[in-house]
N, C-alpha and C positions, 0 to 999 in steps of 0.2 A: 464377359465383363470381368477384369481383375478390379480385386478392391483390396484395400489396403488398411488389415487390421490395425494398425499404429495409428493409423487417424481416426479411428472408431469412436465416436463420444456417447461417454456413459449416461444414462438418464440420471438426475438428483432430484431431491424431494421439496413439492414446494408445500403443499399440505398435506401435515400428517394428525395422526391422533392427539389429543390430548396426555401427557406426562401420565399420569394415574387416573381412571376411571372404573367403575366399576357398572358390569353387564346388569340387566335386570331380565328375567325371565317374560316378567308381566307384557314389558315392549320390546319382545323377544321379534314381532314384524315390523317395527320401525329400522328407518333410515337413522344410523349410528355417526356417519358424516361421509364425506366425500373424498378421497385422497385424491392428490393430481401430483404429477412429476413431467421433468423436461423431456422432449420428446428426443430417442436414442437418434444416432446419425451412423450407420451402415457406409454411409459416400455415395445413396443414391435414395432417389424416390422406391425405400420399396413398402412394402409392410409389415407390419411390426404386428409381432404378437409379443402381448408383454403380461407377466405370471405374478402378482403379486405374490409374497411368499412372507410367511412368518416361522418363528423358532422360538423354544425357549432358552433361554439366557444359562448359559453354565458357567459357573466360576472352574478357573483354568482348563478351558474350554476352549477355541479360537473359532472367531465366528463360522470361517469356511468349516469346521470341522462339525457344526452342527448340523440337525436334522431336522430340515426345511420342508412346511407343508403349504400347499397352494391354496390361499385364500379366494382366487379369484384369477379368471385370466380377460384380456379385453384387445382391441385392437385401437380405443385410446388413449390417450396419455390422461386419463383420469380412471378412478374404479368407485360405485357409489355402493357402502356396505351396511349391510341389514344386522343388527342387531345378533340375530339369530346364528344368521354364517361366520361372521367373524369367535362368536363364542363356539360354535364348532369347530372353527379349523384351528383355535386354541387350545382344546381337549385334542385334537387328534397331535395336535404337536407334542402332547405330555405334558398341560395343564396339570394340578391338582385341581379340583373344581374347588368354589368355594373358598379360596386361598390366594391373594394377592400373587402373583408371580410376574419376574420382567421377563420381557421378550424383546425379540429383532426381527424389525421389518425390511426387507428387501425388494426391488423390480428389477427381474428377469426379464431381459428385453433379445428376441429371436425372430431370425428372418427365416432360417434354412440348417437344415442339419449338418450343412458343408460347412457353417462357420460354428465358433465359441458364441454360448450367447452372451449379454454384456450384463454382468451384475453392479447392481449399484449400493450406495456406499449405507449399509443400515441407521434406520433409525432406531430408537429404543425409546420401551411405555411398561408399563405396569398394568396390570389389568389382574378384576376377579372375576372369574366364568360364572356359569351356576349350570344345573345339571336338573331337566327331568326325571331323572332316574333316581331314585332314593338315594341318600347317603347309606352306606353299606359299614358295617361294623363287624370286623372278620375274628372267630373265635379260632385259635392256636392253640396244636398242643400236641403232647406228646405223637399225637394219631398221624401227624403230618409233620412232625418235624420242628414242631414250630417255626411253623414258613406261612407267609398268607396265599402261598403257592399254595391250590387245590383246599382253601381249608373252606369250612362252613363260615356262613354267612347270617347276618341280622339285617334289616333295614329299617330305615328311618325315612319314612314317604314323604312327611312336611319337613325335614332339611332339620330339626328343631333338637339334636341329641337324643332324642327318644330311639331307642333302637327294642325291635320286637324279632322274634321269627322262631322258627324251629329248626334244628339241628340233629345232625346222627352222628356221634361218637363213637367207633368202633374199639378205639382202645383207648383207656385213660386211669393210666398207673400213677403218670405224676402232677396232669390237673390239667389247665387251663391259663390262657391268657386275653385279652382283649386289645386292639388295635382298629384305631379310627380310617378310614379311608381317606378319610379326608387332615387326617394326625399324625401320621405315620410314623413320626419321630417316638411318642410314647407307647407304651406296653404297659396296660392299664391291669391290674393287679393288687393285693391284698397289702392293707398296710400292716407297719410295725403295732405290736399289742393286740393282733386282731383277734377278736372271739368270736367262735363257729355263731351265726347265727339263721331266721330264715332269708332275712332281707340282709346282704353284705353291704358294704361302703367298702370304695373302690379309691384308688389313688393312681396315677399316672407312674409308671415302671416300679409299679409292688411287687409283692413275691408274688409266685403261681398260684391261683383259684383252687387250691387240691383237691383231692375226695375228702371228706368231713368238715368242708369250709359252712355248710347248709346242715343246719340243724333237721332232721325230720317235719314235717309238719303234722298233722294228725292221722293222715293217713298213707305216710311215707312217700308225697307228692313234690315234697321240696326236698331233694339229697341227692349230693354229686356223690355216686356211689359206683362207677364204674360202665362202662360201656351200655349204650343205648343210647332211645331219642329223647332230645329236651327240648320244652318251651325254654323260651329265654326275656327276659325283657329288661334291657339297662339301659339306665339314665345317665347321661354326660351333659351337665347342662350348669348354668350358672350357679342354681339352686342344689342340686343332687346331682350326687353321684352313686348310685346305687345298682346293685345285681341282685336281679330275685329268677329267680331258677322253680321248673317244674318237671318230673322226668315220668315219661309215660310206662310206669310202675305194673302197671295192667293192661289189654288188651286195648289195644283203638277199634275203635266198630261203627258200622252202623246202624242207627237206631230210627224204626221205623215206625209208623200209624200201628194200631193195631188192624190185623187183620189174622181173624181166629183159623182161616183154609192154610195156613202156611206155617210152620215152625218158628221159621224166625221172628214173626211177627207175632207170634200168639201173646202176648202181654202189653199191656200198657206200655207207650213208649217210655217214659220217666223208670220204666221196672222193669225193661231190658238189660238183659248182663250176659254176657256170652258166658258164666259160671254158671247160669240156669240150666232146668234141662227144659224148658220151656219159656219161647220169648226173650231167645238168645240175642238176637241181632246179627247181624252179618259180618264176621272177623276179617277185617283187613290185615296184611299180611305186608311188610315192609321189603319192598326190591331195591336189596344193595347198590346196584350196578343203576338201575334208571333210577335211584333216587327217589320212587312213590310206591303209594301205599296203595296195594290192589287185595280184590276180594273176586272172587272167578265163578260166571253161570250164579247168578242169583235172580231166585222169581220177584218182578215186584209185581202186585195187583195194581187195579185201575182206582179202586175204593179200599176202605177201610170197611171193618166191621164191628158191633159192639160186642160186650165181655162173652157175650151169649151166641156169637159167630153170625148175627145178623147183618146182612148187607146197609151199609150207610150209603148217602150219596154224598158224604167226604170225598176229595179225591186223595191218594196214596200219599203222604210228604215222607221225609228222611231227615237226617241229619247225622253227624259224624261227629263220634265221642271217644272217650280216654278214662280209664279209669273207673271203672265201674262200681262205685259206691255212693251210693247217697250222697246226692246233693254237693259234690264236688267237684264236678264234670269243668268247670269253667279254670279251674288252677291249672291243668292241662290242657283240655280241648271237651269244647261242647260247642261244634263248627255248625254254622250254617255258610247263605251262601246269595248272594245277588247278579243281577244280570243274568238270567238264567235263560237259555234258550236251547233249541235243537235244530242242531244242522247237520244235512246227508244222518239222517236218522238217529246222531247223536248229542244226548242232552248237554252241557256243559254250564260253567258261569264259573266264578269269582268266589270264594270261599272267605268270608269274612264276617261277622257277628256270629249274630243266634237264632237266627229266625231260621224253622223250619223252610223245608226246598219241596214244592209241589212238583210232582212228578207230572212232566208235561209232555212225555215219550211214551208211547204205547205199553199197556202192561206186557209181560214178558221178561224173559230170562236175558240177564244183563249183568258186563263187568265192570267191576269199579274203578277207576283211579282217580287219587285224590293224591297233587303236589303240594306240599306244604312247604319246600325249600326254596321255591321261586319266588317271584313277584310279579305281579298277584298272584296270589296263591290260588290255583284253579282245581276242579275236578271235569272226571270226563265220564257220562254214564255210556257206555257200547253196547248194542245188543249181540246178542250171541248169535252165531251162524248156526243153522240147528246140521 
């Protein structure tokens, strides 16, 4: 059969999106509406696979020159889209989430790899995505160039400016900066007049966060004072704009039931300090390269016992702390942990509040890790091969 591209007729849109809408998470399964276009003409009865495609909108940019992602492909001349897919294949085209952006909608209409397929002529919409994944708050800085290439991260899980997490600063001579993921244009930084304090106020392309922008706090728990790991927790919100800073000044550990047959546990949990020589806790030990915090071959018991090394029928708990002085443990870390379970002989869960973690894995000798740079923050109990 010859056929004769020059009589080829493009498909055109007869229903399309509405001009500007905004996605909603909530009826992220609902039907978002129905597109239909005129059916392409090849010059014969064959069948049509036809790609819907979308892109984001670049100023001096020319449509063909964009990068087009497949929302959908079908064999009619209709395509009906779900909430959900359409705000994906908007992230995968280079959305910002959370941020109005226009795009172009195009139908890719193909019979056979022998011919061109027929593109048709774009529509244009405005759209905001939104994003399961937390909003991400990138800190920069000398350690990386100030680039958001490879730098530490904050998150903000309800979407709301609240940004929290923990970071590891390797080098920091000349300070810090902050940049929104979802902002990107500002570099959020120290204004004009500013005075070192523990809680900073923040302004959108300030100067650098430096070393001595963080007054001390009482137990030298708030101060950007050079390399290591920090709490972080900044507000970019209607109300506040604020940066309050924690740096893990002392040992992170973990801190377990008392149980008097073991070392580390010989003290009261609350009066564990790895500066003890008795009822130290268990010193985690920070891995550059994988980014967590391990503690190697540690005994846990099945119970607890009292001051007097009597067996209880407590069972074993733990929890993971910072900073080892009285009643401070929470400006840095005084972790606990939910959803806790064991699988293929491995404890794990979620590491967030305060509530002590019952040890639900056989007593025994066990390593620790605990990620604090991800989301959610998780730990993983392993036993040891003997």
């Amino acid at each position: 059969m010859h056929l004769t591209p020059d009589k080829f007729i493009v498909s055109s849109w007869t229903t399309v999106f509405d001009n500007t809408f905004v996605l909603d998470k909530a009826n992220a399964e609902e039907m978002l509406d129905t597109l239909r276009w005129t059916p392409a003409d090849f010059g014969y009865d064959a069948t049509i696979s036809y790609e819907v495609q979308v892109a984001v909108k670049e100023e001096d940019t020319s449509a063909d020159d964009l990068t087009y992602v497949t929302l959908g492909t079908t064999n009619l001349n209709k395509y009906g889209v779900k909430v959900k897919d359409l705000n994906a294949a908007l992230l995968a085209a280079g959305a910002v989430k959370r941020r109005p952006t226009d795009f172009l909608m195009r139908i890719k209409a193909s019979i056979s790899t022998a011919y061109q397929p027929l593109i048709s002529k774009n529509t244009e919409f405005n759209a905001t995505t939104f994003s399961t994944d937390p909003d991400l708050l990138y800190v920069i800085g000398d350690y990386n160039g100030f680039s958001i290439e490879n730098a530490e991260v904050l998150y903000s899980p309800k979407w709301d400016g609240v940004y929290e997490g923990f970071v590891y600063l390797p080098k920091l001579d000349q300070g810090i900066k902050l940049i929104e993921e979802i902002a990107p244009e500002a570099e959020w930084g120290l204004p004009d007049g500013f005075s070192p304090a523990t809680t900073i106020n923040i302004v959108p392309n300030g100067a650098i966060i430096a070393p001595g922008a963080f007054v001390p706090g009482p137990n030298n728990e708030e101060i950007l004072n050079g390399p290591g790991f920090y709490r972080m927790v900044v507000k970019i919100t209607e109300t506040s704009k604020t940066f309050i800073l924690y740096k893990f000044y002392k040992e992170f550990f973990v801190s377990g039931q008392r149980n008097m047959n073991y070392v580390e546990w010989a003290n009261s949990m609350s009066n564990q300090n790895p500066e003890n020589e008795t009822g130290t806790g268990a010193v985690l030990t920070y891995n550059v390269e994988e980014k967590v915090w391990e503690a190697k071959r540690i005994y846990l018991p099945e119970f607890q016992t009292n001051a007097t090394g009597e067996l209880q029928t407590s069972k074993f708990e733990f929890k993971f702390r910072a900073n080892a002085v009285s009643n401070i443990w929470a400006n840095a870390g005084n972790l606990g942990a939910a959803d806790n379970v064991v699988e293929n002989g491995i404890q794990k869960g979620t590491v967030t509040g305060t509530s002590n973690i019952k040890l639900l894995a056989p007593e025994g000798y066990y390593d620790f890790k605990v990620y604090l740079q991800c989301y959610p923050r998780r730990y993983e109990l392993i036993p040891c091969v003997e």
